[in-house]
C-alpha positions in Angstrom: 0.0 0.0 0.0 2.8 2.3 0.9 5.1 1.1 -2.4 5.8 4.6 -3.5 7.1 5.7 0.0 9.9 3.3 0.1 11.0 4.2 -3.3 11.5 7.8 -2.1 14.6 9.7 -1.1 13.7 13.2 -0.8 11.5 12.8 1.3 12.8 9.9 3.4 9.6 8.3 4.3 9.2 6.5 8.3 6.8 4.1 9.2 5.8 4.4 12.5 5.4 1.4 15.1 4.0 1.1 18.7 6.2 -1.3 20.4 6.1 -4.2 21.0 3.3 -4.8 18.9 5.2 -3.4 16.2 2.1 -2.1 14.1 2.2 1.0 11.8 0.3 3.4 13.4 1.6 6.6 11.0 4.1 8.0 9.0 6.6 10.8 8.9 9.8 11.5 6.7 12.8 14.1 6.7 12.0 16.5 3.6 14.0 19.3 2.0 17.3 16.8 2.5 20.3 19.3 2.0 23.0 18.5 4.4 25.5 20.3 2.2 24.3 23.6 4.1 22.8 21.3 7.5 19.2 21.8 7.3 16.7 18.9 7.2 13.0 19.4 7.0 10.0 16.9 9.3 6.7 16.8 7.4 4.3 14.3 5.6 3.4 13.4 9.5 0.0 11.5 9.5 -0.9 9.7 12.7 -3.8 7.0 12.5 -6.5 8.2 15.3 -4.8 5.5 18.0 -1.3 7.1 17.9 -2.5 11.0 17.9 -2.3 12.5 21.2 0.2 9.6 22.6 3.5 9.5 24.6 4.5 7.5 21.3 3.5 10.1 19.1 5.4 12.6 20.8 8.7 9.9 21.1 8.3 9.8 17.0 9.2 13.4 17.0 11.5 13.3 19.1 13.4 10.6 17.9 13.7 12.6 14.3 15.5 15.3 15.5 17.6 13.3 17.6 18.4 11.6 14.3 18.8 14.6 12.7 21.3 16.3 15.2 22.8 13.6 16.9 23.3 11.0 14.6 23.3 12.8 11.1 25.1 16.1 12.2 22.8 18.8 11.0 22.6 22.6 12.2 19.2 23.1 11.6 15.6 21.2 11.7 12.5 22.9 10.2 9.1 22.0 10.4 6.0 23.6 7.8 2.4 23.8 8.1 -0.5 25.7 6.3 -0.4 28.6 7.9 -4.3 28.1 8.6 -3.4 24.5 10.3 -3.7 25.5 14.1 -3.2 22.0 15.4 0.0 21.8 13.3 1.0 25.0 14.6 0.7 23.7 18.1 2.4 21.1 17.7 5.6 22.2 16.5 5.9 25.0 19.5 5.0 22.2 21.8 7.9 20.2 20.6 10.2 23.0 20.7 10.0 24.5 17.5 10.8 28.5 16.9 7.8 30.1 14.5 9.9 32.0 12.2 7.3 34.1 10.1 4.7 33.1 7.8 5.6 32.7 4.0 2.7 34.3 2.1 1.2 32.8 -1.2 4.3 30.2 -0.6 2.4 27.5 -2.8 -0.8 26.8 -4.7 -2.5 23.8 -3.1 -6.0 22.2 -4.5 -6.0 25.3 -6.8 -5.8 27.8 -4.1 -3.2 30.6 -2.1 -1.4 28.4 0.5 0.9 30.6 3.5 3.0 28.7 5.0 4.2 28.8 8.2 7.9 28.3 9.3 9.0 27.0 12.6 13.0 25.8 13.1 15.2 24.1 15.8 18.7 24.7 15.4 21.7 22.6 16.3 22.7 25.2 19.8 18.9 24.2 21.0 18.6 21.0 20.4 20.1 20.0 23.7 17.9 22.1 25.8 15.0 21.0 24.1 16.1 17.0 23.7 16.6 17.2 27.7 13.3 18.5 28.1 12.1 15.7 25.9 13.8 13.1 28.1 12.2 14.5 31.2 8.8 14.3 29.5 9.3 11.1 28.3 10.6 10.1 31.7 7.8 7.4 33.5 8.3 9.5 36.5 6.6 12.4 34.5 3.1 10.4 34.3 1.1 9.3 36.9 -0.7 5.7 37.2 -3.0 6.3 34.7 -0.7 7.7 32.4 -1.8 11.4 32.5 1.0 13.4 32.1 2.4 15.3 35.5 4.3 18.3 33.8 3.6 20.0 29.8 6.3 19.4 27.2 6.5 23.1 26.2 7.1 23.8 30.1 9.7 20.9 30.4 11.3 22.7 27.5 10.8 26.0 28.6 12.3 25.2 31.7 15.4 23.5 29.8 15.8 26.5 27.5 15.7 29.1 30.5 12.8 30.8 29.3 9.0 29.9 27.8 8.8 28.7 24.0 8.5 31.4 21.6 5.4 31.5 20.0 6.4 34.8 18.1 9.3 36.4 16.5 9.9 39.5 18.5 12.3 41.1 15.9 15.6 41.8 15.2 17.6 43.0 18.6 17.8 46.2 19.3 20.6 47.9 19.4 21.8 49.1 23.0 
């Protein structure tokens, strides 16, 4: 069913598993692949209904970056949405993710205007945010019925010394 996704490099297509059951519950995949200049792209996320809203589905994106700046070496991790996609705006600021401005009339989808918003992790965040992963992640952070004890963003937040950025305040000013 998912032929054409294997066949792809660009993007890099990931099935993704519940363990130990080891049954697809969704897909992601690294787009935009340039790591002559460092900067990989997450997108093509679909989560079946079961895996939104999980401690697996959050793991998924955090084991992507990881990848990315751990194992792969890149500076800089982006993430896209319609601008109009509120969930998927969310999201990436829950996982850590800077919003960087909003592309206007960046693409024609189903024959109309699509913004798109940018949001980016760069390689001097990433461990700030991946330790406020980890202490998300942590079983200590849930309690027995697996409600979560402390927010992401906060964990993050806390990691990075300051809240998430959900805007860009400008250029600094000089002093």
């Amino acid at each position: 069913m998912l032929g054409w996704a294997s066949k792809s490099e660009d993007p890099l297509y990931f099935t993704l598993a519940t363990l130990p059951e080891e049954r697809p519950l969704g897909i992601a995949s690294y787009l935009r692949i340039t790591p002559e200049v460092g900067v990989i792209e997450i997108g093509h996320i679909w989560f079946a209904p079961s895996l939104k809203r999980t401690t697996a589905a959050t793991e998924a994106i955090y084991l992507l970056g990881r990848r990315a700046f751990e194992e792969l070496g890149y500076r800089r991790l982006e993430w896209k949405c319609n601008a109009l996609n509120a969930a998927s705006r969310r999201a990436a600021t829950r996982f850590g993710f800077t919003f960087e401005g909003v592309f206007r009339k960046h693409q024609i989808v189903k024959a109309r205007n699509r913004d798109t918003a940018w949001f980016s992790i760069t390689d001097d965040e990433w461990p700030a945010i991946s330790r406020g992963f980890e202490r998300w992640l942590d079983p200590e952070n849930f309690d027995d019925s697996g409600r979560q004890l402390r927010a992401l963003a906060d964990l993050i937040g806390a990691e990075r010394g300051a809240q998430v950025n959900d805007a860009w305040a400008g250029p600094p000013r000089a002093s």
